[in-house]
PDB file of N, CA, C, O and CB in Angstrom:
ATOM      1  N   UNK A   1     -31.177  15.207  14.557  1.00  0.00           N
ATOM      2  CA  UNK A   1     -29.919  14.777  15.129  1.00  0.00           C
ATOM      3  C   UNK A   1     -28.926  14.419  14.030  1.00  0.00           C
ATOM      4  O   UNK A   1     -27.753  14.786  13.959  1.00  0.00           O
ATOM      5  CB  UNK A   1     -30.137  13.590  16.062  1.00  0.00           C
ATOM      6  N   UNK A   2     -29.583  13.655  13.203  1.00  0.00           N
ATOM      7  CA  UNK A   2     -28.640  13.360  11.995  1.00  0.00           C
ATOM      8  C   UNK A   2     -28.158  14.909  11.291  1.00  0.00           C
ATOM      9  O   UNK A   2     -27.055  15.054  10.763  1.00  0.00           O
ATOM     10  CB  UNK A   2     -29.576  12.308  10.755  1.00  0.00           C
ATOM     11  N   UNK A   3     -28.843  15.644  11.358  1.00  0.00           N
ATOM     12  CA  UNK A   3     -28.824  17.012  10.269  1.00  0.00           C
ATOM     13  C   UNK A   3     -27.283  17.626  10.944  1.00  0.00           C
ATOM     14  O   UNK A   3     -26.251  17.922  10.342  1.00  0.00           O
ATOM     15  CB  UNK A   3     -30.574  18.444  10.508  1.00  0.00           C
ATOM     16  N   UNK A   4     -27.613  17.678  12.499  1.00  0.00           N
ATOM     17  CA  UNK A   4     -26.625  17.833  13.357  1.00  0.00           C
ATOM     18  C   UNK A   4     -25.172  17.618  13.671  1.00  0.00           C
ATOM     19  O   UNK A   4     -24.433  18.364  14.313  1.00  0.00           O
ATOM     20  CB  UNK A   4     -26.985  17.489  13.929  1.00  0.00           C
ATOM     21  N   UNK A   5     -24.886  16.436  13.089  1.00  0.00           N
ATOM     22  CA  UNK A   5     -24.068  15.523  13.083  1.00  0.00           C
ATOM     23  C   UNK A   5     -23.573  15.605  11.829  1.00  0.00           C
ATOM     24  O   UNK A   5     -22.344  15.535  11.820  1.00  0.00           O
ATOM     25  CB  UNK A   5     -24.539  14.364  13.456  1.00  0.00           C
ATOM     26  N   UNK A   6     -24.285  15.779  10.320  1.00  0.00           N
ATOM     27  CA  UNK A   6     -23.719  16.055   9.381  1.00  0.00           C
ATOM     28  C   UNK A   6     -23.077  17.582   9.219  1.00  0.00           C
ATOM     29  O   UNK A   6     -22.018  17.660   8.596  1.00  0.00           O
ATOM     30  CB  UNK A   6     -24.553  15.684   8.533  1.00  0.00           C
ATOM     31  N   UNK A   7     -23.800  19.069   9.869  1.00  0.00           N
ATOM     32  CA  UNK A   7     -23.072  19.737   9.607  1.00  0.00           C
ATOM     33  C   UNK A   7     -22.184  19.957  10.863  1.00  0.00           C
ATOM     34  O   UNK A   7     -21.609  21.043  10.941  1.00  0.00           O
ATOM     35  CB  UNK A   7     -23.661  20.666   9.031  1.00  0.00           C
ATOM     36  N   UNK A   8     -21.972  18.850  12.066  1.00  0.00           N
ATOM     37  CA  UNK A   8     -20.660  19.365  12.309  1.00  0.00           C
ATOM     38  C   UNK A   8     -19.620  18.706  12.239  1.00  0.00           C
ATOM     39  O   UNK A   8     -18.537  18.822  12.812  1.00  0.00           O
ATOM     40  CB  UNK A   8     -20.550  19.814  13.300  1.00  0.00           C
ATOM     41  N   UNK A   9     -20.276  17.498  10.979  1.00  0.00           N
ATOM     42  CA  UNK A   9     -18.769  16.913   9.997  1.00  0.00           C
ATOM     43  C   UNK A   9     -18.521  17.992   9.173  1.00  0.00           C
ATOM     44  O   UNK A   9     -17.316  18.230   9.262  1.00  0.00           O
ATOM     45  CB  UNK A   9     -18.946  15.414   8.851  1.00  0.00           C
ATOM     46  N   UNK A  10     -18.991  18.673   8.505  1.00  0.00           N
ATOM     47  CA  UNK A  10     -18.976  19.356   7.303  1.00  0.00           C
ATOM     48  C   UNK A  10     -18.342  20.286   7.859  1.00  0.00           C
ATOM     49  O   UNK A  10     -17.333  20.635   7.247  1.00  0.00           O
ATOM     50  CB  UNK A  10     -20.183  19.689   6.564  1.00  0.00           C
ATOM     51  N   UNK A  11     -18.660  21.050   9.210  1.00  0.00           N
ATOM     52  CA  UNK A  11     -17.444  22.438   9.796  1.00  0.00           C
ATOM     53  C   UNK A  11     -15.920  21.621  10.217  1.00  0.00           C
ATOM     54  O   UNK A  11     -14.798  22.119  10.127  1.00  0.00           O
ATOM     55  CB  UNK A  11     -18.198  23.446  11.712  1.00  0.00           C
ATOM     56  N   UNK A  12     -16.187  20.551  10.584  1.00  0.00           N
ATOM     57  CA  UNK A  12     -14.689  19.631  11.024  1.00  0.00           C
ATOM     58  C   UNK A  12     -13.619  19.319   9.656  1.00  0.00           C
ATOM     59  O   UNK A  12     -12.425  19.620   9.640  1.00  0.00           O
ATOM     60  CB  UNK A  12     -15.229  17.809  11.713  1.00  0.00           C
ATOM     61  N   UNK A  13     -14.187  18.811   8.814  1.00  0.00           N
ATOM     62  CA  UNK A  13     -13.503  18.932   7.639  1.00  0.00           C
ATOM     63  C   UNK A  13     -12.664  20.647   6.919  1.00  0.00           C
ATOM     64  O   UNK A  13     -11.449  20.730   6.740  1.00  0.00           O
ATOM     65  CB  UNK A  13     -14.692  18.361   6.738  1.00  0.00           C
ATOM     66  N   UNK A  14     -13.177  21.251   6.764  1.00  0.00           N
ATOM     67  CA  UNK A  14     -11.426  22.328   6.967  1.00  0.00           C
ATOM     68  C   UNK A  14     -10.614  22.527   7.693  1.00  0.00           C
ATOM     69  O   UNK A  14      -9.438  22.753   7.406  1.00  0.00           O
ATOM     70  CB  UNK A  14     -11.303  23.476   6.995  1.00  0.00           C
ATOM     71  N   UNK A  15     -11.189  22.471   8.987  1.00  0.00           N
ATOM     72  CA  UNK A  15     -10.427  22.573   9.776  1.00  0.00           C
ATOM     73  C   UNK A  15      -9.237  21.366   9.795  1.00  0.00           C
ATOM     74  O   UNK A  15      -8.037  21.623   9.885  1.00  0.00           O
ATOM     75  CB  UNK A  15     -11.193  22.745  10.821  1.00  0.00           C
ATOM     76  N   UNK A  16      -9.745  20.133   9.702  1.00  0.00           N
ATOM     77  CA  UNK A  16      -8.878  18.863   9.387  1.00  0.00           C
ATOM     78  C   UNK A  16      -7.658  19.236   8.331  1.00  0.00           C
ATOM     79  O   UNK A  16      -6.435  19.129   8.415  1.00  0.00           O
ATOM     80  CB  UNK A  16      -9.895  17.630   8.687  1.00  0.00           C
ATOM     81  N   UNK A  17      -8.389  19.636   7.486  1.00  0.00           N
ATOM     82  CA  UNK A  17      -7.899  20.019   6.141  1.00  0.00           C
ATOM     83  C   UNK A  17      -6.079  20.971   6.200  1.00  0.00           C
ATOM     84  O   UNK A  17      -4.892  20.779   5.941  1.00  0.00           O
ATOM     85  CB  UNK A  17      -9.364  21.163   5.479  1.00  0.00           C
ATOM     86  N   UNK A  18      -7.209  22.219   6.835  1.00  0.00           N
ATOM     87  CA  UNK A  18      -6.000  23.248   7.155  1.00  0.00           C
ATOM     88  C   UNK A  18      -4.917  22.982   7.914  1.00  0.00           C
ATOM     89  O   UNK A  18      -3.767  23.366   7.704  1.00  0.00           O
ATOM     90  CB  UNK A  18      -6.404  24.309   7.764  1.00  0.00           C
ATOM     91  N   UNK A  19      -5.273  22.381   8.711  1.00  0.00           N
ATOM     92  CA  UNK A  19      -3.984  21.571   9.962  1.00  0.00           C
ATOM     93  C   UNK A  19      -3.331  21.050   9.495  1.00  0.00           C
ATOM     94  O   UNK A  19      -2.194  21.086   9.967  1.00  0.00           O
ATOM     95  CB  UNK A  19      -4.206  20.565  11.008  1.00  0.00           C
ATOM     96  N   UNK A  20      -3.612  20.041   8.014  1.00  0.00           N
ATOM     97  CA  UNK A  20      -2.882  18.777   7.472  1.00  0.00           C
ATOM     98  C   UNK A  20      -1.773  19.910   6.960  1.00  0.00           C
ATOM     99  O   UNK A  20      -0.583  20.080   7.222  1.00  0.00           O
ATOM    100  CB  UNK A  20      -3.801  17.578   6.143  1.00  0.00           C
ATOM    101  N   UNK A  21      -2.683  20.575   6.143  1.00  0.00           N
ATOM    102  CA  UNK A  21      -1.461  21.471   5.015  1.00  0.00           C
ATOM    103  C   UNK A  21      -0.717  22.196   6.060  1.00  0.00           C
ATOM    104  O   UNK A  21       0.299  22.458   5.418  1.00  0.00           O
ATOM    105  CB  UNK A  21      -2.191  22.822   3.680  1.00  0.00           C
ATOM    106  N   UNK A  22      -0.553  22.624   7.055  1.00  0.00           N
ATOM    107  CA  UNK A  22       0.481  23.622   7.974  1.00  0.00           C
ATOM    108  C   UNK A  22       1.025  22.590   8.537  1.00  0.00           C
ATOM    109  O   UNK A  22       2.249  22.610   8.404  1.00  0.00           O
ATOM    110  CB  UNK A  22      -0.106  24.794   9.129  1.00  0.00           C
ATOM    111  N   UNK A  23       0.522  21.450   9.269  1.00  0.00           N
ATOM    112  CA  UNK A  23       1.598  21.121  10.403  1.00  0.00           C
ATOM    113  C   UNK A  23       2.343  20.328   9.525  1.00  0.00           C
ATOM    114  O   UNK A  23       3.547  20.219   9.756  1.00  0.00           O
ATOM    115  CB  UNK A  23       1.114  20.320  11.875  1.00  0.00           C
ATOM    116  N   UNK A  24       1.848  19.743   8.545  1.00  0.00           N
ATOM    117  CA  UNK A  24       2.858  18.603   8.293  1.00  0.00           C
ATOM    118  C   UNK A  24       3.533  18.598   6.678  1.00  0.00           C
ATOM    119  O   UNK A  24       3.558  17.794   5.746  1.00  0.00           O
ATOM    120  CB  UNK A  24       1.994  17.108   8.577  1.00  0.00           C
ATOM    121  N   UNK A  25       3.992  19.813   6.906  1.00  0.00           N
ATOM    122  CA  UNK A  25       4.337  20.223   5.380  1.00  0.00           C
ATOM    123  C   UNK A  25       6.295  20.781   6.272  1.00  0.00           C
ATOM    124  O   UNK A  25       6.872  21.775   6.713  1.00  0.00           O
ATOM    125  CB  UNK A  25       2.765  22.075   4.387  1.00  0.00           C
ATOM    126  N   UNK A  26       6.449  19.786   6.119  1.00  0.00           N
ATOM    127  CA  UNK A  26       8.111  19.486   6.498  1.00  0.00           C
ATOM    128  C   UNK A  26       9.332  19.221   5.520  1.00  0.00           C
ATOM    129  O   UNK A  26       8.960  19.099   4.353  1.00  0.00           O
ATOM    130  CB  UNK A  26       8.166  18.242   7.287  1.00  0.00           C
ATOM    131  N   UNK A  27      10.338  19.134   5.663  1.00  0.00           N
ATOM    132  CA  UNK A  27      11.019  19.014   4.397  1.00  0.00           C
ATOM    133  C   UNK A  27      11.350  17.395   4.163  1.00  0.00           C
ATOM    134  O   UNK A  27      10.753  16.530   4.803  1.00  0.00           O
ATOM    135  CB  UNK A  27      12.404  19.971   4.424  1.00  0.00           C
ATOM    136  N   UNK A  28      12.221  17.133   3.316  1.00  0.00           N
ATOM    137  CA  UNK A  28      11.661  15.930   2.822  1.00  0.00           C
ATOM    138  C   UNK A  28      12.916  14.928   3.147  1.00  0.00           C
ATOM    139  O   UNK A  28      13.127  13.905   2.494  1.00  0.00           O
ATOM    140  CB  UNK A  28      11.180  16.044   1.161  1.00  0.00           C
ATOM    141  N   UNK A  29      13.803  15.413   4.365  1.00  0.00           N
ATOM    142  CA  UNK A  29      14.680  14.881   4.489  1.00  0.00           C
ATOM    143  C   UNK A  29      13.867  14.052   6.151  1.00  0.00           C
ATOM    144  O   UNK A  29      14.505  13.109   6.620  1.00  0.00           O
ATOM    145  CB  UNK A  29      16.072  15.936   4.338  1.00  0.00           C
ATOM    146  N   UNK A  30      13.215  14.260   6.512  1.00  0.00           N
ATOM    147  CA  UNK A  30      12.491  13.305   7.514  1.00  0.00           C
ATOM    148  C   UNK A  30      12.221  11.898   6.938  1.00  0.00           C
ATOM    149  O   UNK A  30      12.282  11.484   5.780  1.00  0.00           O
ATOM    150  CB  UNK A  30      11.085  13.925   7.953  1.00  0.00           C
ATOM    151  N   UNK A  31      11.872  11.232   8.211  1.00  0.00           N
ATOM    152  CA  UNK A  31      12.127   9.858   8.129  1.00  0.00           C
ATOM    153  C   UNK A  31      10.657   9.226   7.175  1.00  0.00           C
ATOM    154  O   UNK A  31       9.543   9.750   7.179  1.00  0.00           O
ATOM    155  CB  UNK A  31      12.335   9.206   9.869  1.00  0.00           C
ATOM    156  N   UNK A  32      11.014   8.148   6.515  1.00  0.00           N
ATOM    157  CA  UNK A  32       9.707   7.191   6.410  1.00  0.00           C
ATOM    158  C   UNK A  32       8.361   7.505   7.101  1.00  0.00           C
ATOM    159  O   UNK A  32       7.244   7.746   6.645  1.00  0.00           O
ATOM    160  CB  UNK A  32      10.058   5.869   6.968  1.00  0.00           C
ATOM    161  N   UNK A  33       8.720   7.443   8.021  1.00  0.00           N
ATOM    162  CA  UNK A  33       7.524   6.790   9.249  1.00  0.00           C
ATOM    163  C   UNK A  33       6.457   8.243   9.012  1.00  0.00           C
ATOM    164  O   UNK A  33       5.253   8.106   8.795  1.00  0.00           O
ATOM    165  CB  UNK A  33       8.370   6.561  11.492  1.00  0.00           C
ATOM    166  N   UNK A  34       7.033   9.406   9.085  1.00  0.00           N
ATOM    167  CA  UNK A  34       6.483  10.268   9.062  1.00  0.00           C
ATOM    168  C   UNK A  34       5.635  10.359   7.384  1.00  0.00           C
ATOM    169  O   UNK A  34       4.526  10.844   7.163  1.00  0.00           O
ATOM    170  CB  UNK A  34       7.472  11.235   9.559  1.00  0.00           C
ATOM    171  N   UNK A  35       6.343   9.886   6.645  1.00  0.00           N
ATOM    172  CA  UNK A  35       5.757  10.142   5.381  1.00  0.00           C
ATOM    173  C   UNK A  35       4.377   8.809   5.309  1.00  0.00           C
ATOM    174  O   UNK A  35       3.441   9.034   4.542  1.00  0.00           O
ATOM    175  CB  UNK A  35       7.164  10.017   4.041  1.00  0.00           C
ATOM    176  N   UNK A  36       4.372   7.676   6.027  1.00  0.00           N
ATOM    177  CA  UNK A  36       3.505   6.940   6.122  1.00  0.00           C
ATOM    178  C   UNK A  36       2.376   7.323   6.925  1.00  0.00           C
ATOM    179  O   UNK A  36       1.223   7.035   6.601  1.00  0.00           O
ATOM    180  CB  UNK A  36       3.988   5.972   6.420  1.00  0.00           C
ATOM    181  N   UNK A  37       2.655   7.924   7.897  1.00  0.00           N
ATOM    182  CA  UNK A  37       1.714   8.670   9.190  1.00  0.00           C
ATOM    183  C   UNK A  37       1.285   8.976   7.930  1.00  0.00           C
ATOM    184  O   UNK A  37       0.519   8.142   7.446  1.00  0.00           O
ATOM    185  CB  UNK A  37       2.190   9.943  10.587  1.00  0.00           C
ATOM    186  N   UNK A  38       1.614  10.154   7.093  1.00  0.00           N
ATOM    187  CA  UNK A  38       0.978  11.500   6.399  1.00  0.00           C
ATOM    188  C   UNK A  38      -0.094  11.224   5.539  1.00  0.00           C
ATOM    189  O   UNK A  38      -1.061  11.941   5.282  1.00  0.00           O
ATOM    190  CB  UNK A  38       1.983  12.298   5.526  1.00  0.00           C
ATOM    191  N   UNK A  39       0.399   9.240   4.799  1.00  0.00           N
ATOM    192  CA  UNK A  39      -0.180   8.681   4.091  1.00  0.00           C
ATOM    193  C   UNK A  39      -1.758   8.204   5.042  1.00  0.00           C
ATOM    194  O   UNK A  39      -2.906   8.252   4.601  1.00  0.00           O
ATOM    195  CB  UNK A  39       0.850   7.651   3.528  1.00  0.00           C
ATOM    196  N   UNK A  40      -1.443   7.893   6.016  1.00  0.00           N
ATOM    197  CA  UNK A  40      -2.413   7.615   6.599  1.00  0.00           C
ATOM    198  C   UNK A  40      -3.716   8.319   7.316  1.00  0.00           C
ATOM    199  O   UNK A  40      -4.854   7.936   7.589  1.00  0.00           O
ATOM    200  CB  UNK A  40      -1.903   7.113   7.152  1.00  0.00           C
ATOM    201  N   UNK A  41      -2.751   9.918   7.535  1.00  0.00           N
ATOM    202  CA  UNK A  41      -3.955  10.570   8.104  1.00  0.00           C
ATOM    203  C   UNK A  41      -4.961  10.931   6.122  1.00  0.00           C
ATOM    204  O   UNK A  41      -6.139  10.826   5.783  1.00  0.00           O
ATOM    205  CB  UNK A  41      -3.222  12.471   9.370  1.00  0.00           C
ATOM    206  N   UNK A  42      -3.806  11.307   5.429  1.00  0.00           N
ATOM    207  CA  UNK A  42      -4.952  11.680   4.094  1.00  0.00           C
ATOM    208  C   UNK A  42      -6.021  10.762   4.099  1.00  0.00           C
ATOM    209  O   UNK A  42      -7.170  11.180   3.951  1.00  0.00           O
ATOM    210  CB  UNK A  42      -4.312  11.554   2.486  1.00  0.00           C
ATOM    211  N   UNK A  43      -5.710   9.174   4.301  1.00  0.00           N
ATOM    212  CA  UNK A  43      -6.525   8.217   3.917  1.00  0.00           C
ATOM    213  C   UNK A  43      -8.087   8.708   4.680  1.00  0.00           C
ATOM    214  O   UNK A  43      -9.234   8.898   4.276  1.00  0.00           O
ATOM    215  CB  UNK A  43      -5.828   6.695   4.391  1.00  0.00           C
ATOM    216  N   UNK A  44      -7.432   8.771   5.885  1.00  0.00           N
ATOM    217  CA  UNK A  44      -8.530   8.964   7.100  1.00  0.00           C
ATOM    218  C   UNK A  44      -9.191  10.135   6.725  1.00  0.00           C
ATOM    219  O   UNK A  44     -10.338  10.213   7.166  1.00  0.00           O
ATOM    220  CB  UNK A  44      -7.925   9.148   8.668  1.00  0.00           C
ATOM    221  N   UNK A  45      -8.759  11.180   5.960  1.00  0.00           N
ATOM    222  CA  UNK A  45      -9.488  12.056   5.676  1.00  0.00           C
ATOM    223  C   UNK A  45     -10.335  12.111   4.543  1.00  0.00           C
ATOM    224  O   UNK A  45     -11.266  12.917   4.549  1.00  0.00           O
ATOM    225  CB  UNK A  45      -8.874  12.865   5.718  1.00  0.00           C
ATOM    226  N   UNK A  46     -10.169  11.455   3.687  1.00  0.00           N
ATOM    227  CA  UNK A  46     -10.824  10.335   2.306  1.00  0.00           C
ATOM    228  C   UNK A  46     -11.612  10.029   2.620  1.00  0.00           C
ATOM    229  O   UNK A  46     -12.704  10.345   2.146  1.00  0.00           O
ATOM    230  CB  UNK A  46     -10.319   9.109   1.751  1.00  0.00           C
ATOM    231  N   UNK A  47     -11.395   9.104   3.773  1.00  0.00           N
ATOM    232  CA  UNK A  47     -12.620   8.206   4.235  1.00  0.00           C
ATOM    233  C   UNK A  47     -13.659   8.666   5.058  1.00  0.00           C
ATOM    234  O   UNK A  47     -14.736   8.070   5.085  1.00  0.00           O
ATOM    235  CB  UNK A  47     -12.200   7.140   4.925  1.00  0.00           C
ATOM    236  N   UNK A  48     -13.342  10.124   6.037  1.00  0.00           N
ATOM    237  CA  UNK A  48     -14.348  10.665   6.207  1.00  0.00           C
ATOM    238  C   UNK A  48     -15.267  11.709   5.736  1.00  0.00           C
ATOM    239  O   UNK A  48     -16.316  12.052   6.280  1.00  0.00           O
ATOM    240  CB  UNK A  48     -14.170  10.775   6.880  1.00  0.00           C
ATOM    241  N   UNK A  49     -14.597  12.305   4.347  1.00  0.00           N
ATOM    242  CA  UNK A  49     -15.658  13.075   3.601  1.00  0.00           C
ATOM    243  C   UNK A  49     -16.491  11.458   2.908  1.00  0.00           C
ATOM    244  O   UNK A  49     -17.701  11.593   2.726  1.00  0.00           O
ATOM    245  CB  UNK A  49     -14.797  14.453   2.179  1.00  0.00           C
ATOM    246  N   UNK A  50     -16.237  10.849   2.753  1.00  0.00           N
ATOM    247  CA  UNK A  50     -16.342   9.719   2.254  1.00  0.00           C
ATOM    248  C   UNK A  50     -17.842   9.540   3.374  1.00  0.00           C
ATOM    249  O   UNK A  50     -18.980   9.613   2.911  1.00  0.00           O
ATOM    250  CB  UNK A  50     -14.801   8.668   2.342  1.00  0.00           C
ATOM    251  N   UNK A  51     -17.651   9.378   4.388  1.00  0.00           N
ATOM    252  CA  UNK A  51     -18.796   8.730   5.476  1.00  0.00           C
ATOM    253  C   UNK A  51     -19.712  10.289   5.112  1.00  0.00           C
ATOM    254  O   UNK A  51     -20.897  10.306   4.779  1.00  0.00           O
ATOM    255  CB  UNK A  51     -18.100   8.343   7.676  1.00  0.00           C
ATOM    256  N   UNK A  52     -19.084  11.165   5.228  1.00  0.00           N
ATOM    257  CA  UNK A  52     -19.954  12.758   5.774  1.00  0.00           C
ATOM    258  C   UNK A  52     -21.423  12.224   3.997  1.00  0.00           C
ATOM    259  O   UNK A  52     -22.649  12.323   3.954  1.00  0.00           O
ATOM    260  CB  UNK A  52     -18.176  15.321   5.410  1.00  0.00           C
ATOM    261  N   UNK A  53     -20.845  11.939   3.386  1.00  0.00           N
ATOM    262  CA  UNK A  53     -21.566  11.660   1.819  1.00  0.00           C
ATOM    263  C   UNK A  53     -22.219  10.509   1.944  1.00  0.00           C
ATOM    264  O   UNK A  53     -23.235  10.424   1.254  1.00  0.00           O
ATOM    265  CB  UNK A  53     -20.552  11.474   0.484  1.00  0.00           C
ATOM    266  N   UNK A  54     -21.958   9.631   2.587  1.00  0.00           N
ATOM    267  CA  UNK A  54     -22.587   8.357   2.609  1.00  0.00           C
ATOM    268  C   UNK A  54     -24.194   8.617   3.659  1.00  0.00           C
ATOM    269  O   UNK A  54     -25.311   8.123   3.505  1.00  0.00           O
ATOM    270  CB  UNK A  54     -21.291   7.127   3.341  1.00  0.00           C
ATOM    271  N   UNK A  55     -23.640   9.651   4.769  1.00  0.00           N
ATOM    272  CA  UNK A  55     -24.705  10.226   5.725  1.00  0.00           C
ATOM    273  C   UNK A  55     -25.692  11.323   4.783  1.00  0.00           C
ATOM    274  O   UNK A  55     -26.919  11.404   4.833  1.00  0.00           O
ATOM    275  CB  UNK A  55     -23.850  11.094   7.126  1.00  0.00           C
ATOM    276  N   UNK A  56     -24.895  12.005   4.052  1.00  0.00           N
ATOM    277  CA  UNK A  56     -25.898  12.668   3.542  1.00  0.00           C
ATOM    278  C   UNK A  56     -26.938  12.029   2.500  1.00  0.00           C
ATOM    279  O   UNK A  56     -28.131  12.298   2.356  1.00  0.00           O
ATOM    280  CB  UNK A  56     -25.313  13.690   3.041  1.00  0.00           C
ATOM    281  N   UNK A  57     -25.998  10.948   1.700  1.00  0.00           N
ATOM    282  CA  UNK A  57     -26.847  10.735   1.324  1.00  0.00           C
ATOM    283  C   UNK A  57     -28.314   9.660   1.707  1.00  0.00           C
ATOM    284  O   UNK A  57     -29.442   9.677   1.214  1.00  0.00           O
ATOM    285  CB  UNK A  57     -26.253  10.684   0.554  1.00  0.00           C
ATOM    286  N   UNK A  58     -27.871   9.011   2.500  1.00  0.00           N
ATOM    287  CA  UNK A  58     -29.187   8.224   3.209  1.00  0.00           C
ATOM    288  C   UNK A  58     -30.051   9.290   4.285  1.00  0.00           C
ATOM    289  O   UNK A  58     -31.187   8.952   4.618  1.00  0.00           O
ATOM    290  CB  UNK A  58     -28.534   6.732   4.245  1.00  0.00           C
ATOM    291  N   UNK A  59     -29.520  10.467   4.762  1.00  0.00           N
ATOM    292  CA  UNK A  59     -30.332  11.766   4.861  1.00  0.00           C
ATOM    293  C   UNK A  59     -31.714  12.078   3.628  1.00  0.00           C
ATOM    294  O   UNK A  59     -32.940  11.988   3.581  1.00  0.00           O
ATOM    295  CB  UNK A  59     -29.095  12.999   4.685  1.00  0.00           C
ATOM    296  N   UNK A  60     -30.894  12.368   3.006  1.00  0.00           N
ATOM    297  CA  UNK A  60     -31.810  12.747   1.316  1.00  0.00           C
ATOM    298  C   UNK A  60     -32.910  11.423   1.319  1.00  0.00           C
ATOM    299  O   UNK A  60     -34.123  11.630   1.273  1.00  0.00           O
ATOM    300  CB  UNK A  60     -30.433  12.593  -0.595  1.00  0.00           C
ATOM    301  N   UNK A  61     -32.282   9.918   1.383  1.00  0.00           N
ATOM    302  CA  UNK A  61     -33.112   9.044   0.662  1.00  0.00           C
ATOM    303  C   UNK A  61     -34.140   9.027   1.717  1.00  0.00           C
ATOM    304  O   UNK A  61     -35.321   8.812   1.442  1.00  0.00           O
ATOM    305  CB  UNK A  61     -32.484   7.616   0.197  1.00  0.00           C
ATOM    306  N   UNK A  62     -33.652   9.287   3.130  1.00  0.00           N
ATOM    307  CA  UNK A  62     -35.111   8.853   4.269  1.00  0.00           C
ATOM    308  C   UNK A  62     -35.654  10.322   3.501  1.00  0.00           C
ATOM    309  O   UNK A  62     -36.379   9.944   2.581  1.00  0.00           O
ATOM    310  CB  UNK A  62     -34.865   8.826   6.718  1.00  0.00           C
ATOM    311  N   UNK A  63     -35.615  11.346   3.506  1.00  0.00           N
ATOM    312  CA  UNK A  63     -36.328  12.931   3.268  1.00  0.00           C
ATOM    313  C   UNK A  63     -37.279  12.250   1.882  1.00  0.00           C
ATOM    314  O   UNK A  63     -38.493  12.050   1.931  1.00  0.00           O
ATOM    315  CB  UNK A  63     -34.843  14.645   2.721  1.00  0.00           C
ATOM    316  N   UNK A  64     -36.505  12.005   0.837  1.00  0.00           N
ATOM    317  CA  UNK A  64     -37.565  11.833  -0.457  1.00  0.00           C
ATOM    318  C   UNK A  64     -38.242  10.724  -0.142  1.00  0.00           C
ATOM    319  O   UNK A  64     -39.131  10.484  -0.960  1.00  0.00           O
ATOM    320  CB  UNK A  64     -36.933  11.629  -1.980  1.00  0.00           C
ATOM    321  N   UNK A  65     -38.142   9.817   0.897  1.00  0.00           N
ATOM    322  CA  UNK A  65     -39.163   8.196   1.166  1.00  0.00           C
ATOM    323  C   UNK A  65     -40.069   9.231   1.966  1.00  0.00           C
ATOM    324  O   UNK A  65     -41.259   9.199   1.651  1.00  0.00           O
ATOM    325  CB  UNK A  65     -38.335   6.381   2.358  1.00  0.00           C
ATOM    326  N   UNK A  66     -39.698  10.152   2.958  1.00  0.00           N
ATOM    327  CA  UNK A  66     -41.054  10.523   3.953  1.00  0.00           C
ATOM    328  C   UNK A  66     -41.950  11.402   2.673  1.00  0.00           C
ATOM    329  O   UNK A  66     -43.130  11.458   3.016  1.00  0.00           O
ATOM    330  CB  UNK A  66     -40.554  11.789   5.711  1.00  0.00           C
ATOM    331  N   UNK A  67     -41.778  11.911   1.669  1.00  0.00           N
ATOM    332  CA  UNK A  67     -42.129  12.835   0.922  1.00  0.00           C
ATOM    333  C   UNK A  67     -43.090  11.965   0.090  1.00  0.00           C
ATOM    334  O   UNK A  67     -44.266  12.195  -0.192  1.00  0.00           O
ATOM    335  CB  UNK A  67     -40.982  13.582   0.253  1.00  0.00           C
ATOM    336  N   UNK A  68     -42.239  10.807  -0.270  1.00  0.00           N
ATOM    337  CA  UNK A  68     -43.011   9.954  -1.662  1.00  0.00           C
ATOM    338  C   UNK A  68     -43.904   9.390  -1.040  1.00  0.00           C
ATOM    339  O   UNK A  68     -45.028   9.236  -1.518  1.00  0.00           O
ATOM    340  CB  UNK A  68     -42.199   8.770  -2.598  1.00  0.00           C
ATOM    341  N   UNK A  69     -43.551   8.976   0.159  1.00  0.00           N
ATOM    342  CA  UNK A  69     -44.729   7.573   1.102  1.00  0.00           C
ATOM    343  C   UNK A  69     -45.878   8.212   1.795  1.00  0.00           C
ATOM    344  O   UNK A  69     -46.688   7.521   2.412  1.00  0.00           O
ATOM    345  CB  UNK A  69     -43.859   6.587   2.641  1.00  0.00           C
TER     346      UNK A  69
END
């Protein structure tokens, strides 16, 4: 289930990715608010390759504990 869950973070992330760079690549005469949104979705996207790595890696550490133990 976990294995599951990591690769369908791992297919969600380009797709995240690609959307960011097309939809919101506007010119630069828009307001603030929008440039803070923009700041905020990157963050969110930081933070979830960020989790997708944090899952993999306690993936790996239970795999090498069932291996070593």
């Amino acid at each position: 289930m976990l294995l599951k869950l990591l690769a369908l973070a791992v297919a969600v992330i380009p797709v995240l990715l690609f959307l960011r760079s097309v939809l919101f690549r506007r010119p630069t005469r828009y307001s603030q608010g929008l440039q803070q949104f923009k700041r905020q979705v990157d963050v969110f996207v930081w933070l979830f390759i960020a989790a997708v790595g944090v899952i993999a890696a306690i993936a790996l550490a239970r795999m090498a504990w069932t291996w070593w133990g």
